[in-house]
C-alpha positions in Angstrom: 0.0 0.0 0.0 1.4 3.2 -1.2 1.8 6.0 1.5 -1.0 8.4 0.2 -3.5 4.9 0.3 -2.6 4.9 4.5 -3.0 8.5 5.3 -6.6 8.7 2.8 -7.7 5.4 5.2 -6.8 7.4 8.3 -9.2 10.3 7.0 -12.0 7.9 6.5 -12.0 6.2 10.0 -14.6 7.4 12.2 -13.6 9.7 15.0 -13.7 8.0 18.7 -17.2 8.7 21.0 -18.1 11.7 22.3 -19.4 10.8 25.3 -18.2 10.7 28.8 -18.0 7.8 31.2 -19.3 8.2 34.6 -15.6 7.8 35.7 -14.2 10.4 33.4 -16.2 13.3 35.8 -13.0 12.6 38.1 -9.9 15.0 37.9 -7.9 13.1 35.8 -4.6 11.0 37.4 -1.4 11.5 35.6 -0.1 8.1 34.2 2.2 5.7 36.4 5.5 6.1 35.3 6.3 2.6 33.7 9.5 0.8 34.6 10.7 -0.8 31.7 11.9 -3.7 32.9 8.9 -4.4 34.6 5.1 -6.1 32.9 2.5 -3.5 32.7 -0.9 -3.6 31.2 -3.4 -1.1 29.2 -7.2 -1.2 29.4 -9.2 -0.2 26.3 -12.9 -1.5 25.8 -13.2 -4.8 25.4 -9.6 -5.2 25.9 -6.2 -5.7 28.0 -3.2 -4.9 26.4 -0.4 -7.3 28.5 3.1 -6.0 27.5 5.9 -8.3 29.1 9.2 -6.4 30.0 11.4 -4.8 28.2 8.7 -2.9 26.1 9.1 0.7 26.8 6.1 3.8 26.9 6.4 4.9 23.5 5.8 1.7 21.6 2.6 1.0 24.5 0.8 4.3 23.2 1.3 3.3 19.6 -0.1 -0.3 20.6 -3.1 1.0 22.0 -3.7 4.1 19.9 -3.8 1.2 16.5 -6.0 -0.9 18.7 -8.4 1.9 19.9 -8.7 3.1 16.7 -9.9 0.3 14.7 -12.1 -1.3 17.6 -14.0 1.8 17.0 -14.1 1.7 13.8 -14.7 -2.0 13.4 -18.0 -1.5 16.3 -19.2 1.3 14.4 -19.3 -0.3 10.9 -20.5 -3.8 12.3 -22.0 -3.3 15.8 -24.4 -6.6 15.3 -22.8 -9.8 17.7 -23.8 -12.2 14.9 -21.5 -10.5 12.5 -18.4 -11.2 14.5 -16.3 -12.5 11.5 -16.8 -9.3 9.7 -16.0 -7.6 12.4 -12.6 -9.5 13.0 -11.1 -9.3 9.5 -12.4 -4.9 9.1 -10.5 -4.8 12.2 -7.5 -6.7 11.3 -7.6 -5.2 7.8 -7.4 -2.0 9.2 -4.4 -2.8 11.7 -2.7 -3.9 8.0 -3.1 -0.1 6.9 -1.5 1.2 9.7 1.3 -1.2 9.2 0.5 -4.4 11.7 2.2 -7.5 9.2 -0.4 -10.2 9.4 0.3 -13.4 7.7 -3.2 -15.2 8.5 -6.7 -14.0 9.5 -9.4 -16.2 10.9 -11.7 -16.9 13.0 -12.8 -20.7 14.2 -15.4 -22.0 17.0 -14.0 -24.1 18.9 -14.9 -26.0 22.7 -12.9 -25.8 25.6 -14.3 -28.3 28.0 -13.3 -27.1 31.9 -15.1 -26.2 34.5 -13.8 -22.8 36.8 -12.7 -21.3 33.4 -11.9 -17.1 33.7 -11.4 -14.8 30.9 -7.4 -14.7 31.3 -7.5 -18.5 31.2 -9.6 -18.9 27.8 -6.8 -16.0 26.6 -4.4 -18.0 27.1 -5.7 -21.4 25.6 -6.1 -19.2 22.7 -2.8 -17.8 22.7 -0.3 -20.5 23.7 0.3 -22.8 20.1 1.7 -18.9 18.9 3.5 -17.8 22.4 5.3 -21.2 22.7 7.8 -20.7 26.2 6.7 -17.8 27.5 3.1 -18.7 27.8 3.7 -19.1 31.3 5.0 -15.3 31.4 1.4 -14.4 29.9 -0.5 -16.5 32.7 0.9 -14.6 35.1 1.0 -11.4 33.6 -2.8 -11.8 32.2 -4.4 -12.8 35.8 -2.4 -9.8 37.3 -3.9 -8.0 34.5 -7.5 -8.9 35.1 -7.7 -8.3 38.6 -5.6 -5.3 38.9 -8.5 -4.1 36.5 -11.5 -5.4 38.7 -10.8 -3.7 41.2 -10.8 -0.3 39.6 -13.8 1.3 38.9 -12.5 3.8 36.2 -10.6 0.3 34.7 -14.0 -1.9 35.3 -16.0 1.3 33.2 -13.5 1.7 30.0 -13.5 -2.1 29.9 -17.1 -2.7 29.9 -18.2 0.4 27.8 -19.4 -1.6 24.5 -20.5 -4.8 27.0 -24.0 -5.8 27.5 -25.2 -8.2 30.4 -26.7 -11.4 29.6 -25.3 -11.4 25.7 -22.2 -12.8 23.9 -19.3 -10.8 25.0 -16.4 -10.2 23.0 -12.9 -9.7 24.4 -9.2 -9.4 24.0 -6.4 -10.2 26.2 -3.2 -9.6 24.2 0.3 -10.2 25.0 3.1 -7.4 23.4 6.6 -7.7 23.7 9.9 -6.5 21.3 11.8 -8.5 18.9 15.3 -8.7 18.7 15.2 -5.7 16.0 13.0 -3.9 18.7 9.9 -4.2 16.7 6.8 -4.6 19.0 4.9 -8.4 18.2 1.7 -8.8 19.4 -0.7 -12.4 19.6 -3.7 -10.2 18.0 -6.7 -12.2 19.4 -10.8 -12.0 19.5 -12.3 -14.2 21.6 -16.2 -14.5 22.2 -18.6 -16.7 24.4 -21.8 -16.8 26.2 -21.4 -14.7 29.4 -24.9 -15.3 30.7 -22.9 -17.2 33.4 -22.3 -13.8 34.9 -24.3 -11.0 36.3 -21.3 -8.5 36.5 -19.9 -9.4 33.6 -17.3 -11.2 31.2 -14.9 -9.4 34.1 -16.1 -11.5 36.4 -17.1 -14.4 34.5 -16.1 -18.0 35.8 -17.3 -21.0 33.5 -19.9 -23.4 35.5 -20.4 -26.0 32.4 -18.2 -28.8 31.4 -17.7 -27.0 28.4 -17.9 -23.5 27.0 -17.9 -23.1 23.3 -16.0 -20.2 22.0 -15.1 -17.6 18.6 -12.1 -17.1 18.1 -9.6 -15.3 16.7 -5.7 -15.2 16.8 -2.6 -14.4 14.7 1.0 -13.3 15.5 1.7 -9.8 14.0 4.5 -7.2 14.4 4.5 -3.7 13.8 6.6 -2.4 10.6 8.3 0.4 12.3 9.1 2.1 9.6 5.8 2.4 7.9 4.2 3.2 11.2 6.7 6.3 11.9 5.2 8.1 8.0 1.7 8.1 9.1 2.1 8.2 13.0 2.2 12.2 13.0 -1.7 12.0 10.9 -2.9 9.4 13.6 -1.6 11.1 16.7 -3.2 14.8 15.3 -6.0 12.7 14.8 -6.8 11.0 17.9 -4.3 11.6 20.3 -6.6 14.3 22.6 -9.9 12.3 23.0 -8.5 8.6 22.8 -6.8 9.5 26.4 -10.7 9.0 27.8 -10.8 5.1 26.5 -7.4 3.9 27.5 -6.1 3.2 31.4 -2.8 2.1 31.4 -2.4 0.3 34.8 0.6 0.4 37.5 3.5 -2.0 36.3 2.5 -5.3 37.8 4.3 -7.3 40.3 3.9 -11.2 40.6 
């Protein structure tokens, strides 16, 4: 894609909500100052960013900024739950025009059959045939994640903003970490079930069946740093002032 094609597709995306969360009526915190040798995690809606250390600020806010972005983009285009697949491949199609390399994009249903089954846990049976060794690292950095989050209302809000009780939730818990050229790589998943389970939430969902079936969605992608930093200046002008309401970047976490 020619660099005119990516900043025209930046034009066209839809601009992030308007609208305030109940949460956002607080004075605003200033951001933890990250430790880069330490695993921190972002909230968006619908999502948890995990980044495993080593992976310093700069390359988080691009991560979640691309993520943000096209999550909107992708609800607003096909908010419907039954048109998750469509959803999936606008989003990861988009991600492509920003310069995410994705070699593979599908989504398959699949059954995990456990009981006492939690959100970070079906993340990471999605995630560990592409993580290999250091889906152990993930565990622990995922459950961190997800109850550092639950017990933060502003966190529990941004999360749960495009989440309805008592219907098919869609989430994503994604590991991020460099390469040895310093390129961030991210597992780029979608995951969806039936969270009727749970009357506060896929949050605090905790499977009671023998089984759970589940959507999902997951490919290994790295960002192409170079195509990223031409169109990063339009994207930041952009977005940069209002997407600060719909991300939470959490305290580094300790385990």
């Amino acid at each position: 894609m020619f660099l005119e094609e990516r900043l025209e597709f930046i034009d066209s995306l839809p601009s992030l909500p308007k609208e305030s969360l109940r949460t956002f009526m607080y004075e605003p915190a200033s951001a933890p100052l990250h430790d880069i040798n330490k695993p921190t995690a972002s909230v968006l809606p619908g999502t948890i960013d995990a980044y495993f250390p080593g992976v310093p600020q700069n390359v988080i806010d691009d991560v979640d900024l691309c993520k943000l972005i096209m999550q909107n983009a992708a609800s607003k285009k096909f908010p419907e739950d039954d048109r998750l697949f469509e959803w999936y491949k606008y989003y990861v199609d988009g991600l492509a025009n920003l310069g995410w390399v994705i070699q593979n994009k599908h989504m398959q249903e699949t059954t995990l059959r456990k009981i006492g089954l939690t959100m970070d846990m079906v993340a990471l049976e999605v995630a560990r045939g592409l993580i290999g060794k250091d889906a152990a690292l993930l565990a622990n950095i995922a459950k961190k994640a997800v109850e550092t989050v639950q017990s933060s209302q502003k966190s529990i809000e941004i999360f749960d903003k495009e989440h309805k009780l008592g219907k098919q939730a869609k989430f994503d818990i994604a590991p991020v970490w460099l390469d040895t050229a310093g390129s961030p790589n991210m597992i780029l998943n979608c995951i969806s079930l039936d969270a009727r389970e749970s009357t506060r939430g896929i949050l605090f969902w905790k499977s009671t069946k023998q089984s759970t079936s589940v959507k999902t969605g997951a490919v290994r992608t790295y960002l192409n740093l170079k195509t990223f930093s031409l169109i990063s200046d339009n994207l930041y002008a952009k977005y940069s002032a209002n997407s600060k309401k719909f991300i939470d970047q959490l305290p580094d976490l300790d385990f």
